[in-house]
N, C-alpha and C positions, 0 to 999 in steps of 0.2 A: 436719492435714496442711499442708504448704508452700502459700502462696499462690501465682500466676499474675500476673504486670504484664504489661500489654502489650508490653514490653521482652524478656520470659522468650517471650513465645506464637511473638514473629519471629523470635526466636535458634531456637527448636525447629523451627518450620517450614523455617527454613533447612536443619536438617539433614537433618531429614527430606525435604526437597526433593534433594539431595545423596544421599541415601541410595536415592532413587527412581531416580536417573539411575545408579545403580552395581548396582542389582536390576534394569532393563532392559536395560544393559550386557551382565553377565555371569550375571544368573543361567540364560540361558538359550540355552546353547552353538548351541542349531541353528538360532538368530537373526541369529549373528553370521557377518557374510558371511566370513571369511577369518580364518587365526589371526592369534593377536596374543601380543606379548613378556609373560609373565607374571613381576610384581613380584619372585618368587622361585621360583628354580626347586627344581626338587619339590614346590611347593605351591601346590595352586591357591586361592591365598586371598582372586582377586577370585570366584570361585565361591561362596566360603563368604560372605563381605561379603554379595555379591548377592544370596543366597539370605537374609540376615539381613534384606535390605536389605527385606523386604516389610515391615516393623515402619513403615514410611513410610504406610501406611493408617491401622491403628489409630492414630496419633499424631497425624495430620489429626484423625480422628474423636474422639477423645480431648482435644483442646484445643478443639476446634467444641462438644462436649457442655459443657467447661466454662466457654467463653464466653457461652452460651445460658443456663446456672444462675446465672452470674456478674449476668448481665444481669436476674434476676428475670422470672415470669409477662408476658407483654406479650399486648396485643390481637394476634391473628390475623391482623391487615394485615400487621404488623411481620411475621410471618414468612414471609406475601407476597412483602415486597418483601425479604428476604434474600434468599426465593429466587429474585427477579425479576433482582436486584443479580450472584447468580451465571453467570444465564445469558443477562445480557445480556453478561457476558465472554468467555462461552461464544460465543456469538454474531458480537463482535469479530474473535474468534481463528477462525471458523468461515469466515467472509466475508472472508477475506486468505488461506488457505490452501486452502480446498474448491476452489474455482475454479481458480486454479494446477493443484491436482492432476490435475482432471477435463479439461483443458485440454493439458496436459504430459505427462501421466503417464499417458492412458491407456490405455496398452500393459501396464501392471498392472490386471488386471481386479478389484480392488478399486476403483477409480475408473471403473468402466465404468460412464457416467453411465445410470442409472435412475430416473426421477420420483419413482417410489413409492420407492425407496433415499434419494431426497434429501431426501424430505420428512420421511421416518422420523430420520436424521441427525440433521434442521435442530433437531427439536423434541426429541431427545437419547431417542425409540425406540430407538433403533439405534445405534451405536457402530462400523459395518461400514468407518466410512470413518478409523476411529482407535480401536481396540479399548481404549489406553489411557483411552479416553472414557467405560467403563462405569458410571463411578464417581457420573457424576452424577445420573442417576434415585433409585441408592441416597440420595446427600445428599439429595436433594429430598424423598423421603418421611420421613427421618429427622428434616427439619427440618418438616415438616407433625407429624411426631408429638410431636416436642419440647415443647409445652402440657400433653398429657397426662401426660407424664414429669415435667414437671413439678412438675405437682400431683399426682401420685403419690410423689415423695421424700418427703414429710410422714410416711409412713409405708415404714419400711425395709422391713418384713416385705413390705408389698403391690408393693414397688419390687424389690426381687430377685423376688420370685414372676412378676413380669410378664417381667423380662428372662431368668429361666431358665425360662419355660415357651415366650418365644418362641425361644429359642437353641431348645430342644426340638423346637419346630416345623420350625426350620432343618432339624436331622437326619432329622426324619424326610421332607421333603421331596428330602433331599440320598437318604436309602437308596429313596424309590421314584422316585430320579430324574424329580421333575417339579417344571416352575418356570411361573409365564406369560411369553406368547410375546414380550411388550414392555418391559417393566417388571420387572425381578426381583424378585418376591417374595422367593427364596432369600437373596439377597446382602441386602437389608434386615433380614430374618430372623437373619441371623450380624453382619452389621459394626453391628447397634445395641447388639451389649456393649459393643465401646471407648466409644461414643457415651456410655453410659450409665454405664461407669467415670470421663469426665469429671466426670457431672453429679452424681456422691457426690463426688467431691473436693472438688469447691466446697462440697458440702451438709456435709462432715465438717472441712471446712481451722478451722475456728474453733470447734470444739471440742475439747476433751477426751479422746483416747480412743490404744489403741493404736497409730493411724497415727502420731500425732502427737511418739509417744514415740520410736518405728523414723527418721522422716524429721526428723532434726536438724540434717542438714548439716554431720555430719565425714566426715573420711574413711575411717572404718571403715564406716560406712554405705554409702557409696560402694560399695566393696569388697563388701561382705554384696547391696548388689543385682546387681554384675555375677554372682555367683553365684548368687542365685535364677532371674537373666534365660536364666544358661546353662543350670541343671537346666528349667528351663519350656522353653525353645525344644526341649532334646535330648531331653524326653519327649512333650512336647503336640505341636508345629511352631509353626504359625502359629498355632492358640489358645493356644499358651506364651508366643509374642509379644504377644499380646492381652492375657493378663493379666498380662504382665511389663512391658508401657507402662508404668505409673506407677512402675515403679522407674528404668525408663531415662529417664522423664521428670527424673525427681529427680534423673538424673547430669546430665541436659544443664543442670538447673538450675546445680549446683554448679559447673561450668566457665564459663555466662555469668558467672554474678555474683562470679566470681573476674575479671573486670575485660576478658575475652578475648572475640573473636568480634563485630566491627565488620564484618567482609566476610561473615560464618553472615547477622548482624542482615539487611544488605542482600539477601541473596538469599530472603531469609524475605518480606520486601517484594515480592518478586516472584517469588513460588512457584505463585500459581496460574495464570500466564503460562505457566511454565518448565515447570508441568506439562502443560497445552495443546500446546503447540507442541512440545516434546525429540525425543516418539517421532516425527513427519514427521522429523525429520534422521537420528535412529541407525535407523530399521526402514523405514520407508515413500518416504521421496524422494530421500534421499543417505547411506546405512550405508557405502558406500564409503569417501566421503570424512571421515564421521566415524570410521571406524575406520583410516583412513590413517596418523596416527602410526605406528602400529601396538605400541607400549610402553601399555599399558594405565592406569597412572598421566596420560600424556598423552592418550590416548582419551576418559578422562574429562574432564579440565582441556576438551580441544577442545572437547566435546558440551557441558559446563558455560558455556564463554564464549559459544559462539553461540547458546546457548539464552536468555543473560542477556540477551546485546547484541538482542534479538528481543524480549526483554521492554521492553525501552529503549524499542525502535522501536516498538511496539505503544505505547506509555503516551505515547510523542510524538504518534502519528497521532491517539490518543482528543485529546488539546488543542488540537489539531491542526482537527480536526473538530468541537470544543467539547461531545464526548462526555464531558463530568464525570460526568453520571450515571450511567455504568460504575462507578465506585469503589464 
């Protein structure tokens, strides 16, 4: 299969960061305070974008699994301090925004300060004060698992058996509806396939075998996965998306390294920011004012600029206060 540079993993996350802020946008009408001018009329095509737009998970989790294979077995510190490294960013973004909210805002009773709410928050239990926050427990166990996954790829047979017995697990958690009350078991349970589709890419990219032959980088290939991506999404959903990552991975490839995507690279730079901070503007502290354009192309562009220019200012305050250890 195609390899990954660190050049490829920015440009993808850019989009993927892009793609997150047009799936909180529009895929979810009864979020959005007030209508807004759609790109074409008769069709609601930020609806469809935004509902594609969830392919912005898998695609994190999918470049994280193959960073992690890329990188070879490490001592168990190292995955420590990745995960240390996350939420100490977490944290940054937690301690500039919480306060504000609970201070300003609290006439929204999501901000109705509570000890035990804060505490639960602070330590990323809870996600009550930024719903878009749930994401990070799931990383954190995934990356605590990552060792074992590891040394499981050595053998395919025992490396799928583990990923589709816990997918398994997932469903059947999901049909008797029960998860625990802190930590989602569920959601770790379902989003360690992308995870685990990264970490064969790396395991497969240097060898021999039918990937290698499919992913060549023309454009007929191109072509042949927008079509698989579209039968997977229009029969599975979001497990179509999950297993359609790595073809859309393969298109984002063939568009960077066609020589394009200098402004994608830079917001890839600063996607885990953009992810922290976006929803406080479009859901939680000012959806007015971000949906104010009201032409939905601009909606976006506005929520994209002041989410970046916030990544700016965060990354200024971290040198600011001689926080390098955030990175």
């Amino acid at each position: 299969m195609f390899s990954l540079s660190k050049k490829d993993s920015m440009f993808i996350k850019g989009v993927a960061i892009c793609l997150m802020l047009i799936h909180h946008l529009f895929a979810f009408p009864e979020r959005v305070p007030f209508n807004y001018v759609h790109l074409f009329s008769g069709v609601d095509i930020e609806l469809i974008v935004g509902a594609f737009g969830k392919i912005c998970v898998p695609i994190f989790l999918y470049i994280s699994g193959y960073g992690f294979s890329k990188s070879g077995l490490k001592p168990m510190s190292y995955y420590y301090i990745k995960i240390q490294q996350v939420y100490l960013g977490y944290l940054f973004i937690f301690i500039l925004f919480i306060p504000v909210a609970l201070v300003f805002f609290s006439d929204n009773p999501r901000y109705n300060f509570s000890p035990v709410t804060f505490i639960l928050n602070l330590f990323t239990l809870s996600s009550s004060y930024n719903l878009e926050w749930w994401f990070l427990d799931t990383y954190f166990l995934l990356v605590l698992f990552t060792p074992f996954l590891l040394k499981l790829k050595q053998s395919l047979f025992a490396f799928l058996f583990v990923i589709i017995f816990l997918f398994i697990g997932f469903a059947i958690l999901r049909y008797l509806k029960l998860d625990s009350s802190y930590i989602s078991i569920k959601d770790f349970l379902y989003w360690q396939l992308p995870f685990a589709l990264g970490i064969l890419h790396n395991h497969f990219e240097n060898k021999k075998n039918i990937f290698n032959i499919f992913f060549n980088f023309k454009v007929n290939t191109v072509v042949l996965s927008i079509a698989i991506i579209t039968i997977l999404y229009y029969y599975l959903a979001t497990v179509g998306l999950i297993l359609g990552t790595p073809f859309f991975v393969y298109i984002l490839i063939y568009i960077s390294r066609g020589g394009r995507g200098k402004v994608i690279h830079e917001l890839g730079k600063h996607s885990m920011n953009i992810w922290l901070t976006h929803s406080f503007y479009c859901y939680y502290l000012f959806p007015s004012i971000i949906f104010f354009p009201q032409f939905s192309l601009l909606i976006f562009l506005f929520l994209l600029l002041v989410s970046y220019f916030t990544s700016l200012g965060v990354e200024f305050f971290r040198r600011s206060l001689s926080w390098n250890f955030l990175k």
